[in-house]
C-alpha positions in Angstrom: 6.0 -14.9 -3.7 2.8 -17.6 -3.7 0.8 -17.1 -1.3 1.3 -20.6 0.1 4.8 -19.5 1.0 3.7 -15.6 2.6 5.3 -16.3 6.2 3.4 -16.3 9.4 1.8 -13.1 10.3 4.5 -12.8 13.2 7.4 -13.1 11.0 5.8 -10.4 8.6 5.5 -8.1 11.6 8.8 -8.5 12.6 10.1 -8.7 8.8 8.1 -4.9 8.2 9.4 -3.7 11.8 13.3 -4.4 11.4 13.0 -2.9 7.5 10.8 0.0 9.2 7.9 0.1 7.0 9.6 -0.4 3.5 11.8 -1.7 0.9 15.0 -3.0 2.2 16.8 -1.5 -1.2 14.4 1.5 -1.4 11.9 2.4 1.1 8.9 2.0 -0.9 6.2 0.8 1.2 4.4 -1.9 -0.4 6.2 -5.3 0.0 6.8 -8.9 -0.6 8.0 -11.1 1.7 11.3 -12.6 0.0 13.5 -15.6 0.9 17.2 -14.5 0.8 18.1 -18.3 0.5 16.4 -20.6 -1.9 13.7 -22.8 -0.2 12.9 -25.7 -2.2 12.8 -28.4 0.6 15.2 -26.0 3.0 13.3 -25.0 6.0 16.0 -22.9 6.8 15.2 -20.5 4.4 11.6 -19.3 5.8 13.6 -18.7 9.3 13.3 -14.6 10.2 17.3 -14.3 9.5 16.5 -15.5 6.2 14.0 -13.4 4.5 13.6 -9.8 4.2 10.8 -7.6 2.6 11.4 -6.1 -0.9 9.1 -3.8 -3.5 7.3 -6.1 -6.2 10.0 -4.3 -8.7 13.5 -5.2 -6.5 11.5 -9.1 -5.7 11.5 -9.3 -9.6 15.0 -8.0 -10.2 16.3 -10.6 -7.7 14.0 -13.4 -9.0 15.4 -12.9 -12.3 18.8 -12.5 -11.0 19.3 -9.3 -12.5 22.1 -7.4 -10.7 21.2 -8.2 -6.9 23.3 -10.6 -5.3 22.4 -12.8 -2.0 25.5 -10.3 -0.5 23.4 -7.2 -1.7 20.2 -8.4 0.3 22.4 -9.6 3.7 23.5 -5.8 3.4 19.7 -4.0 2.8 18.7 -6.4 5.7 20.8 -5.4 8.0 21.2 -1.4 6.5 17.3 -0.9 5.2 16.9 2.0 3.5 14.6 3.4 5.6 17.3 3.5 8.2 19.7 5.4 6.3 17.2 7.7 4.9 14.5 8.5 7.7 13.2 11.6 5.2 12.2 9.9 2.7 9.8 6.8 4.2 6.0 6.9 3.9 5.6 8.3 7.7 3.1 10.9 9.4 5.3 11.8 12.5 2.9 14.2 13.5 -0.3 13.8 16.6 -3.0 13.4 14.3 -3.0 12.4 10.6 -5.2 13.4 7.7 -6.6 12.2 5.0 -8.0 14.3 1.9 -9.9 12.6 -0.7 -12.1 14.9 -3.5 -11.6 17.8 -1.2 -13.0 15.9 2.1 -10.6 15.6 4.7 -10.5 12.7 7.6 -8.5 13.2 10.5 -7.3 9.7 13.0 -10.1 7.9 10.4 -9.2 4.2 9.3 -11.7 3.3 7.0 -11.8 5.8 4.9 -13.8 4.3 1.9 -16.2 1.4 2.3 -18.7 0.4 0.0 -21.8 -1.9 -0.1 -20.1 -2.5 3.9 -16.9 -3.6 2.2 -13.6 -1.7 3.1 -11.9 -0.5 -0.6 -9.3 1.5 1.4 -8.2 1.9 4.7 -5.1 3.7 6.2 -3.6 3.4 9.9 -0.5 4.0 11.5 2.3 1.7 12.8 4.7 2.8 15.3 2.7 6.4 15.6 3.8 7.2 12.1 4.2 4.5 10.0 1.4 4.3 7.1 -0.5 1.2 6.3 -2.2 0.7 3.5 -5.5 -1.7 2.8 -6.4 -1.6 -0.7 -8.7 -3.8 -2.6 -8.5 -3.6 -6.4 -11.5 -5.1 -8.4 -11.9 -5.4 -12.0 -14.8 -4.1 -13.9 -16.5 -8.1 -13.7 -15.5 -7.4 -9.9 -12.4 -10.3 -9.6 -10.2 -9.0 -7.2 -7.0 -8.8 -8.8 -4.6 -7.2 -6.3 -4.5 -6.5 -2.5 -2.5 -4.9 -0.2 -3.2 -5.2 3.2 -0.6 -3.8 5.9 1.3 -2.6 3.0 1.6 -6.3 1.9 1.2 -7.0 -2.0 -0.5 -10.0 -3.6 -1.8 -9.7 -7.1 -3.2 -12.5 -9.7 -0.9 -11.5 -11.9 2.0 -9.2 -9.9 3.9 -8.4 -13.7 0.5 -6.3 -15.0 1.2 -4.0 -12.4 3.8 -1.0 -11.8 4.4 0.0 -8.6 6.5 3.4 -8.0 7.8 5.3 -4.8 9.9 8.8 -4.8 10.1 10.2 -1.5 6.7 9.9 0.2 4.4 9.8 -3.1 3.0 6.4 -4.1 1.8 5.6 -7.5 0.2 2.0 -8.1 -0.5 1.3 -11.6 -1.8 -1.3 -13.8 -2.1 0.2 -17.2 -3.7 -2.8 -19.4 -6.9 -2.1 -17.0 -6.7 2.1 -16.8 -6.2 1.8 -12.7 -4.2 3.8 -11.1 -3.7 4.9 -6.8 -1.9 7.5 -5.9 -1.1 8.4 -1.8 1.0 11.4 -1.6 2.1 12.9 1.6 2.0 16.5 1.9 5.7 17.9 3.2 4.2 21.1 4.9 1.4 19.5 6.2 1.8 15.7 6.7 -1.8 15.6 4.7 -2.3 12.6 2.5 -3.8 13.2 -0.6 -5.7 10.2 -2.3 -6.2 9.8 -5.7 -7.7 6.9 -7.5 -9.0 5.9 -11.3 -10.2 2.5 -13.0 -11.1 0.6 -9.5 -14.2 -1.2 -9.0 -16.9 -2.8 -6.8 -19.8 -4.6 -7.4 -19.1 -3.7 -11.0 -19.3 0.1 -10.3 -16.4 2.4 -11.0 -14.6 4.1 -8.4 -12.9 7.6 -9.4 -11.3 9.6 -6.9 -9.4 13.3 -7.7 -8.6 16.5 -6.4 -12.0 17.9 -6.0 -15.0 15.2 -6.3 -15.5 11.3 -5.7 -17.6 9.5 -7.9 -19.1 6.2 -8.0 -20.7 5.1 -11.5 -20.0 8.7 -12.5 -21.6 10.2 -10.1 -20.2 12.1 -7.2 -20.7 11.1 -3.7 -19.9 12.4 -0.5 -21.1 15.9 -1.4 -22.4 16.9 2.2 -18.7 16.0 3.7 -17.0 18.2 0.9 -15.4 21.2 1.8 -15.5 19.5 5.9 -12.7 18.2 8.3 -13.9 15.1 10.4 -11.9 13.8 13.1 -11.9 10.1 14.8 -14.8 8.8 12.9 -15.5 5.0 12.6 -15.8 5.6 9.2 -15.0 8.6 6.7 -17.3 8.1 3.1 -19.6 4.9 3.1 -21.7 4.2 -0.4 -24.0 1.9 -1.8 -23.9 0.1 -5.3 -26.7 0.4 -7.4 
């Protein structure tokens, strides 16, 4: 969808809320705000009965009308998969939440990555369980090509990327550019594990795995490693060269 034709932040709200969290078709989190009827000139079609949130990959199937019918979407409206299939949606039911990036975990912490004072990602909760996702993705020559915020997606150019959900694990992938986000959550613990590779800003890489976070290839955050902070402002803030 353009982003002259994204809906009023109410009507996202309640679009996200009725599909709890996700896909209407699938349950993946990240989202596009779709018109079930066609809109040229009919203001009908932007009205909250109307639209529903989709994945970037079941938007594109239905934009290129292959194999989802305008019947298919009145049914995932009003039967979201989330509904029908509670396990598998990107929820933390659980008091607290955690975050683990490079072996550093967060506990009830938003921002969890900020840079040069900019947020790159921040998580919170809807509902008390519901994840949302603030991402910024940069290129190397720091354009910012993609964004989700509140699980929302926009990106220059939406067909670069791949975005893929199995049961609570989260891939976001644009290959032509090496980037790639990973959020997995953890069955036994409810943990969320962040991984991360080919995202920028300022022009510096960002890497994140299992065991270090680097920025320009060199590892930050090594005082918090191996720690468990709970209800900070902030979790990891850097600075760019």
């Amino acid at each position: 969808m353009s982003p002259n034709n994204i809906p009023h932040l109410q009507i996202q709200k309640q679009l996200m809320k009725e599909a709890l969290y996700g896909c209407a078709i699938c349950g993946c989190p990240i989202v596009e705000y779709v018109n079930i009827v066609p809109y040229d000139g009919n203001a009908q079609a932007f009205l909250p009965e109307n639209m529903l949130v989709l994945c970037p990959s079941h938007y594109i199937a239905y934009s290129n009308h292959r194999g989802i019918s305008e019947s298919a979407l009145r049914d995932a409206k009003n039967n979201p998969h989330n509904k029908a299939h509670q396990e598998d949606a990107f929820i933390v039911p659980s008091q607290d939440f955690a975050i683990i990036m490079g072996k550093c975990k967060f506990i009830n912490t938003s921002r969890i990555l900020v840079i040069d004072d900019f947020d790159i990602i921040s998580i919170k909760r809807e509902e008390g369980k519901y994840i949302l996702l603030d991402i910024n993705f940069f290129d190397k020559i720091n354009n910012l090509i993609a964004i989700v915020s509140g699980n929302s997606w926009t990106a220059e150019k939406s067909d670069s990327w791949t975005i893929n959900y199995k049961a609570k694990h989260l891939t976001i992938q644009n290959q032509s550019k090496n980037t790639i986000f990973e959020a997995k959550i953890q069955d036994i613990n409810n943990e969320i594990t962040i991984i991360a590779d080919g995202m920028y800003y300022n022009r510096s890489a960002i890497k994140i795995t299992e065991h270090q976070i680097l920025l320009n290839g060199e590892e930050i955050a090594l005082d918090l490693k191996d720690t468990e902070l709970k209800n900070y402002e902030v979790g990891i803030e850097a600075e760019t060269l």
